[in-house]
N, C-alpha and C positions, 0 to 999 in steps of 0.2 A: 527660732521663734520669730514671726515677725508682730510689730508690737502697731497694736489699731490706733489712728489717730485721736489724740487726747482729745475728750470733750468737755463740758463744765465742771465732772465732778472729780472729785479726787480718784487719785490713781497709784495702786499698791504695786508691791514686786514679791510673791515669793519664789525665795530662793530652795527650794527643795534639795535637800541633801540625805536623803533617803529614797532608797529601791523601793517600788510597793510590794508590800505581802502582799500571799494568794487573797489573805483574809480582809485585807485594806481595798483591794479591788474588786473583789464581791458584795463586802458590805456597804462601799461607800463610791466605787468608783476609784478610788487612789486615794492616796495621801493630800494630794492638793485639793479635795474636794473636803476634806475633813478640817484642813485649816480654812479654808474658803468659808468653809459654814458657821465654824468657828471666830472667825473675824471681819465679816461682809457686817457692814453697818444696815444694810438695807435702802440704803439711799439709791434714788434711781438710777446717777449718774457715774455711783463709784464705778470703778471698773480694777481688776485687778489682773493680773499676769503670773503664769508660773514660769520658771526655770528651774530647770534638772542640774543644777551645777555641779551635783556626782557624778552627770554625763558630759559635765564639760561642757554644757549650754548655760551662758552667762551671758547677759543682758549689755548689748553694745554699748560704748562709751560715748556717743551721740545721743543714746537714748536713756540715760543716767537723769536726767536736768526734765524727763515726763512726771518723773514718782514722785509723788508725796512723802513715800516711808518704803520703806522697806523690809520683809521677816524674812528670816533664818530658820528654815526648820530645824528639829533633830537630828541624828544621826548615829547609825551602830558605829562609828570611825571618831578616832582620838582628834581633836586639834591641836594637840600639842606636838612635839616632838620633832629634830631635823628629820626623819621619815616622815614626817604627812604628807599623803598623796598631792599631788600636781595639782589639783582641783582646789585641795584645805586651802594649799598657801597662795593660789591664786584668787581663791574667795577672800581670804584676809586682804589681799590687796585693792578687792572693788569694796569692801567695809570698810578700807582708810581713807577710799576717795569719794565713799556716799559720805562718810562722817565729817571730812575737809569742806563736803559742799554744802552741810549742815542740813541733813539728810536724816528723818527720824529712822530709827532700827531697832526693831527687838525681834532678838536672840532668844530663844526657844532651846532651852539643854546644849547642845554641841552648839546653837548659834549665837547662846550665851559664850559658850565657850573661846569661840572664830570670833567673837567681837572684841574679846579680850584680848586675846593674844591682836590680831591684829591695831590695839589702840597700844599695846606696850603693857600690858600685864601677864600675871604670870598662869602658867596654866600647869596642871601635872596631878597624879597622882594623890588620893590624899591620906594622907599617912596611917588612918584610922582603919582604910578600906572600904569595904562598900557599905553608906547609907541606903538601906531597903525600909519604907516604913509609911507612914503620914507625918507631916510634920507643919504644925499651927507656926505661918508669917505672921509677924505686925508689923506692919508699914508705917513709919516714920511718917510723925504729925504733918511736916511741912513738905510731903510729898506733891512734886509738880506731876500731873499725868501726862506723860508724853505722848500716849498715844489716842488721840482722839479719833481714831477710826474705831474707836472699840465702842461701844453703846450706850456704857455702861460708868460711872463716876468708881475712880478706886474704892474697894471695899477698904475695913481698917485692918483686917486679918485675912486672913485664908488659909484654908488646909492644903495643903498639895499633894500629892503622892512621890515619894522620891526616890531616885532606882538613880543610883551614880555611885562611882569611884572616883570621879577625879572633881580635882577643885578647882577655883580661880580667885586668884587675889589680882585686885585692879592698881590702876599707877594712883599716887595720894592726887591727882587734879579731878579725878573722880570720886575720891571720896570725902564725905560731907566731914 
């Protein structure tokens, strides 16, 4: 990918870690088009970028120091495990070097997951098995919102939908 010369507004990176369904490129164009619409502030100047780092396209290390932030899509693939593909554990590695340059990030399901594992927490399995369901957040009073490319001021709750088997526990400098 080659990456267009930054202009005044801010400038995202998704890292795409999902193949599109038939059904993602009919209905939407791809997967990138669904986060895109999903977190384009509207602003004239934002600009954002994908990368397929399922395919091994990953965002050069000169060009690290354009982003504002950075997202993590989903993924049907584990991030855990000494088996994760070539791709997993080299995404975790440009997630230790966005995070070292203090480089905002959210992780989206497996990109929650690749964030973790890459800052030194744990990832795997979780003992219960698979969470299918809805399930009501409440967000801690003194939450800082990190990402201000989103529109929108945090809500106090929110429902989400949740389809996982595996957990994450973070290192304690992350937790409050």
């Amino acid at each position: 990918m080659t990456v267009a010369a930054a202009g005044a507004g801010r400038r995202y990176a998704l890292l795409l870690a999902v193949n599109d369904s038939d059904y993602a490129r009919k209905a939407h164009g791809g997967y990138r088009n669904v986060f895109f619409r999903a977190l384009r502030s509207g602003e004239p100047d934002e600009a954002w970028d994908c990368y397929r780092v399922i395919d091994g396209e990953f965002p050069a290390a000169e060009d690290l120091g354009l982003y504002d932030g950075f997202v993590v899509s989903g993924s049907p693939h584990d991030a855990h495990g000494d088996g994760a593909p070539c791709w997993v554990r080299r995404l975790c590695l440009l997630l230790r070097t966005v995070h070292a340059m203090g480089k905002r990030v959210l992780g989206v399901c497996f990109g929650h997951q690749a964030l973790c594992r890459a800052l030194g927490g744990r990832i795997g399995r979780s003992p219960s098995g698979w969470d299918v369901g809805v399930k009501e957040v409440t967000f801690v009073d003194d939450l800082e919102w990190p990402f201000e490319f989103l529109p929108v001021e945090p809500p106090r709750s929110a429902s989400i939908i949740e389809v996982h088997q595996d957990e994450v526990s973070f290192p304690y400098i992350f937790v409050n």
